[in-house]
C-alpha positions, 0 to 999 in steps of 0.5 A: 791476696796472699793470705786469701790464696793460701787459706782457700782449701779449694786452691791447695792443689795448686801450690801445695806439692803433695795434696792431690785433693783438698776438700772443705767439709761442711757449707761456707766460709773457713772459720775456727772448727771447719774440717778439710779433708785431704789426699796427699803423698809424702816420701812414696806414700799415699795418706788421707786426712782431715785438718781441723781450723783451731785458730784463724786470724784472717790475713794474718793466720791460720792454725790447723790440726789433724782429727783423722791422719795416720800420725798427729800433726799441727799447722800454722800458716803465718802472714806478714807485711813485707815492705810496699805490696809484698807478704812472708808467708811462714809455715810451720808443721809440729808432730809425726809418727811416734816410737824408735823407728821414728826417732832415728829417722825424725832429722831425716824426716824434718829436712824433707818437710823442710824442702817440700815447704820450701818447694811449696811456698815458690809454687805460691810464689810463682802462681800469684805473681804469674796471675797479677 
């Protein structure tokens, strides 16, 4: 249930703090090669983007990367059992910009995706248990 939520492009608004729209682009189901162009926010700022599915093992993960973003990234989103009807969930961003600016303000940067992640998987959280 987790896994299915999370890997929905659909259902991103809704747990995902800063994608304001997430849009599948093609017909049918996410598989490796579907691209989902997104709208987001970070730290004040407005970015359009679209995500390209390397790798998904559904139920168990999903590998993104950007194709079309102000700054290369890479997603993982990870899926395991827990105990009796519980999953963790792990996700995992790699990239961002490049150059001196950049450097010094990287462990700034990474506590910030750190803290949004973390409000983001309590919003999961919160919504799928609210809903059982």
């Amino acid at each position: 249930m987790v896994a299915a939520y999370a890997t929905d492009p659909v259902k991103e608004t809704t747990w995902i703090g800063g994608v304001r729209e997430s849009v599948p682009l093609g017909e049918g189901a996410l598989r490796e090669g579907r691209r989902v162009a997104r709208a987001a926010s970070f730290m004040g700022r407005q970015f359009e983007y679209v995500n390209e599915v390397i790798r998904l093992d559904p139920g168990r993960s999903l590998l993104m990367r950007s194709v079309k973003a102000p700054f290369p990234m890479v997603i993982e989103y990870r899926f395991e059992d827990a105990g009796p009807a519980e999953t963790r969930m792990t996700i995992y961003v790699r990239g961002g910009a490049e150059g001196l600016l950049a450097a010094i303000t990287r462990p700034l940067i990474a506590a910030m995706v750190r803290r949004s992640i973390t409000a983001d998987l309590r919003r999961l959280r919160a919504l799928l248990e609210s809903s059982a």
